[in-house]
C-alpha positions, 0 to 999 in steps of 0.5 A: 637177786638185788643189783648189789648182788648181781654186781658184786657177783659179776665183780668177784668173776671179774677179779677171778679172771683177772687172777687167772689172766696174770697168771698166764701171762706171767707163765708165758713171760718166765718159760725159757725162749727158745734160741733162735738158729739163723741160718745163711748161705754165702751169695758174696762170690755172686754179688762181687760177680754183679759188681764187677760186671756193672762197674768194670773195675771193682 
């Protein structure tokens, strides 16, 4: 096998791969993301507490 067909060998591996990549890329890209839930718990009453403790006239 000469070098012009090892190369055009490796290039037509190369192009499948690169096929293949964008291919896993566009799919992870387009699926549907999942929402994202933001959950919290109310420490307002704790902080105003501090506060007023520190300052003394909050």
């Amino acid at each position: 096998m000469s070098n012009e067909e090892k190369l055009l060998d490796y290039l037509k591996w190369v192009t499948a791969d690169l096929a293949s990549a964008r291919e896993r890329i566009h799919e992870l890209e387009s699926r549907d993301r999942e929402p994202v839930a933001i959950v919290s718990m109310a420490a307002g009453t704790r902080a105003a507490y501090g506060r007023r403790r520190i300052c003394g006239r909050c």
